[in-house]
Legacy VTK file of the C-alpha trace (Angstrom):
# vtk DataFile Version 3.0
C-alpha trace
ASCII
DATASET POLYDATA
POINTS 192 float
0.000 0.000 0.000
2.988 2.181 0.481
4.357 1.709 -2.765
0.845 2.687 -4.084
0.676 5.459 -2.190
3.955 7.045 -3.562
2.386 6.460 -7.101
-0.366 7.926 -6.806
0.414 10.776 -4.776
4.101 11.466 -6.334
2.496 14.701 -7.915
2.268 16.297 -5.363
5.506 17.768 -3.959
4.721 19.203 -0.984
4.636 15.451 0.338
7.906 15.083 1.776
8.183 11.434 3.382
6.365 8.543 4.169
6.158 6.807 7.591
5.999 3.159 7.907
4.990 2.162 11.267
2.357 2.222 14.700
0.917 5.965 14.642
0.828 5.641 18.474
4.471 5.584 18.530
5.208 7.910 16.013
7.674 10.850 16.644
6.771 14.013 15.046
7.402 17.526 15.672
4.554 19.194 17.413
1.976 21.000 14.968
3.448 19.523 11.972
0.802 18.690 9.743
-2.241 20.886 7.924
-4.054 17.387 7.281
-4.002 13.937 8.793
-5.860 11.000 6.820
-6.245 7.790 8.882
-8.148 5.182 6.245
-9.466 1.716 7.702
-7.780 1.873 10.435
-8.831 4.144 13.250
-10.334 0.888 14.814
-6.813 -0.768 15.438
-5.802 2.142 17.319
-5.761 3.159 20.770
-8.217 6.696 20.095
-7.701 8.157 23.954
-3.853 7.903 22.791
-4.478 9.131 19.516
-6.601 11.867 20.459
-3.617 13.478 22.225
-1.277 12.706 19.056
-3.453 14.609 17.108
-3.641 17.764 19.306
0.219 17.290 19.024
0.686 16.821 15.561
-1.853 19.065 13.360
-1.537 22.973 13.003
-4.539 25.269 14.420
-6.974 24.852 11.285
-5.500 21.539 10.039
-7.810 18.814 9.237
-8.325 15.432 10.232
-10.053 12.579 8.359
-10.978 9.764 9.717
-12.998 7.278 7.345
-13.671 3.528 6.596
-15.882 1.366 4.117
-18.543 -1.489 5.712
-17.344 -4.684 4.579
-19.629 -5.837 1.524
-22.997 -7.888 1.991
-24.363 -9.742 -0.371
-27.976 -8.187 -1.466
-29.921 -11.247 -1.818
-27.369 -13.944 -0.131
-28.461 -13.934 3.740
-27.059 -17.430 4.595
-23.607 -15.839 2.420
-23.847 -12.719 4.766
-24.194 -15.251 8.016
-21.253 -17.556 7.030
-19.002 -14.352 6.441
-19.975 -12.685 9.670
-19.391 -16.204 11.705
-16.002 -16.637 9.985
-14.863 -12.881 11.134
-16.567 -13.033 14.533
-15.774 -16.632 15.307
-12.702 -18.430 13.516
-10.807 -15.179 12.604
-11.115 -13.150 15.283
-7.814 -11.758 16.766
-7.641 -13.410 21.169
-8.410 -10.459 22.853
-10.150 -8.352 20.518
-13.383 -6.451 21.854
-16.276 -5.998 19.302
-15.189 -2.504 17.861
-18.799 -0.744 17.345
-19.629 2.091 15.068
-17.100 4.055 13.571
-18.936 6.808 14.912
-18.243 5.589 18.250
-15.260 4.912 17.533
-14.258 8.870 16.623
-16.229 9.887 19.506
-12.808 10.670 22.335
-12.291 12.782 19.113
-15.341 14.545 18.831
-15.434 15.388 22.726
-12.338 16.642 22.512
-12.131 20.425 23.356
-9.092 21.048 20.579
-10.870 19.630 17.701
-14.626 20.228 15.766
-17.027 18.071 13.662
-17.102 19.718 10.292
-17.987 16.811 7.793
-19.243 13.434 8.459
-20.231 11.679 4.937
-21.749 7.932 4.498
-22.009 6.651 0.830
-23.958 3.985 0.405
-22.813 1.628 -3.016
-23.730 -1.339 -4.688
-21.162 -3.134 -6.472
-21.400 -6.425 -8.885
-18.528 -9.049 -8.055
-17.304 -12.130 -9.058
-16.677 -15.330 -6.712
-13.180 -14.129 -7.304
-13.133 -10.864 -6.234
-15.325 -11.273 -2.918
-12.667 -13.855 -2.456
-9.948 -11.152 -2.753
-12.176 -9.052 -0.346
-12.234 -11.321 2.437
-8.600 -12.434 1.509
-7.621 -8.746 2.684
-9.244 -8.030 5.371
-6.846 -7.455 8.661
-8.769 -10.356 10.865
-8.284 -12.728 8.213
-4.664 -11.720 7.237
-3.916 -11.862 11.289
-5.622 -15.834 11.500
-3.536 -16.692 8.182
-0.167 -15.290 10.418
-0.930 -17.394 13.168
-1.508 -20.618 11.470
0.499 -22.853 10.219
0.641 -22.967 6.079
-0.873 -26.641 5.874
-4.085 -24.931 7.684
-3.885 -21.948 5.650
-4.268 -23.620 2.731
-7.083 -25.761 3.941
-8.921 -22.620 4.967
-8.578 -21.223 1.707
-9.582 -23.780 -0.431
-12.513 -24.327 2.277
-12.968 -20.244 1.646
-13.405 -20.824 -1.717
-15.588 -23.566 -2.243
-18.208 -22.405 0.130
-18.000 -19.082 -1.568
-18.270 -20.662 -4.641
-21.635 -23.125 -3.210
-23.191 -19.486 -2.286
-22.959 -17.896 -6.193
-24.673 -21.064 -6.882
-22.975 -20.933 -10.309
-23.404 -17.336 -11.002
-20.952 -15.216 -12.553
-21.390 -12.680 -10.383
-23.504 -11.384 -7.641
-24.717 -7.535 -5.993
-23.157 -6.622 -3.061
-23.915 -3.626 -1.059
-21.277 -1.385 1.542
-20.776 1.784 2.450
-18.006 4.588 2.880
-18.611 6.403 5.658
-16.238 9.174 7.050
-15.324 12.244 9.502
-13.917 15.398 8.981
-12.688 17.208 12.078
-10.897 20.658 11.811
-8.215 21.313 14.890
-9.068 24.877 16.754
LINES 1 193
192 0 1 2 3 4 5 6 7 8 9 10 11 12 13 14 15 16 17 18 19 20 21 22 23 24 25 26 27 28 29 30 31 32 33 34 35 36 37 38 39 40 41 42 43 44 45 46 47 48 49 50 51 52 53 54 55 56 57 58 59 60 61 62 63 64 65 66 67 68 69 70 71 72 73 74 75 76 77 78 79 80 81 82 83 84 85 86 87 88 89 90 91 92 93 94 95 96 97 98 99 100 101 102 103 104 105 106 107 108 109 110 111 112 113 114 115 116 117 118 119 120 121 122 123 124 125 126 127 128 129 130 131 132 133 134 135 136 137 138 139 140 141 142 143 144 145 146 147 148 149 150 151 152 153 154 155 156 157 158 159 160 161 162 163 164 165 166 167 168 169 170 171 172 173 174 175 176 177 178 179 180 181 182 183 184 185 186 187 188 189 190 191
């Protein structure tokens, strides 16, 4: 995603480096940035820590986003939706991990926060045609299934993928490909 990210943002030169690494650890100098972007992953952090990062970190008037998409469901595939949602909340689920609610709960120590103000929250709702293959490739990268495949051994990772794929394949019930629905939702807060 890095490497992406330098493509597609190479035209703009007031970019200056990229920062691999925990954003909860990072070391920057104290209202450093006009904007901070945090995409799919707000959830993974700690937000009381990040809360006082961000004071740190972004100018008076700088901007943070914070935004995430809802992990396709099938339209007209309820048992599909079910399986999926058992697989993530059951068999992938990272030890330890507490059920992570809304995203707008999750932005909320941001939102109470005296240094910072609510200036855009968006949700866009889509609906998307796939292939077996490419709701595959969307379950394939989500974080709780990337974690289970790093804690198992590669003899069960491959049995878990080839069971991934034939029950996603018994769901399309030989259809090419199938509506999904999800939506981008996100929040725009503007530092005082």
């Amino acid at each position: 995603m890095l490497e992406e990210a330098k493509i597609g943002l190479k035209q703009y030169s007031q970019i200056k480096s990229f920062v691999v690494g925990h954003a909860e650890a990072a070391v920057f100098t104290a209202s450093e940035f006009d904007l901070v972007m945090i995409g799919s992953a707000w959830h993974w952090m700690d937000p009381i820590r990040m809360v006082q990062r961000l004071e740190n970190w972004v100018k008076p008037g700088g901007l943070v986003y914070i935004f995430e998409y809802q992990f396709p469901r099938a339209v007209d595939a309820r048992e599909l939706n079910e399986w999926v949602r058992r697989q993530f909340n059951l068999k992938w689920r990272v030890n330890g991990q507490k059920p992570r609610g809304t995203l707008r709960e999750l932005v909320e120590p941001l939102n109470l926060s005296p240094s910072f103000d609510l200036k855009v929250e968006a949700a866009i709702d889509q609906t998307a045609t796939l292939s077996p293959e490419q709701f595959i490739g969307a379950v394939r990268s989500q974080s709780r299934y990337l974690d289970f495949e790093h804690r198992t051994s590669p003899d069960e990772v491959m049995v878990m993928q080839r069971e991934l794929e034939t029950k996603i394949i018994q769901f399309f019930e030989g259809a090419l490909t199938m509506p999904f629905f999800y939506r981008m939702q996100g929040f725009g807060f503007i530092r005082g």
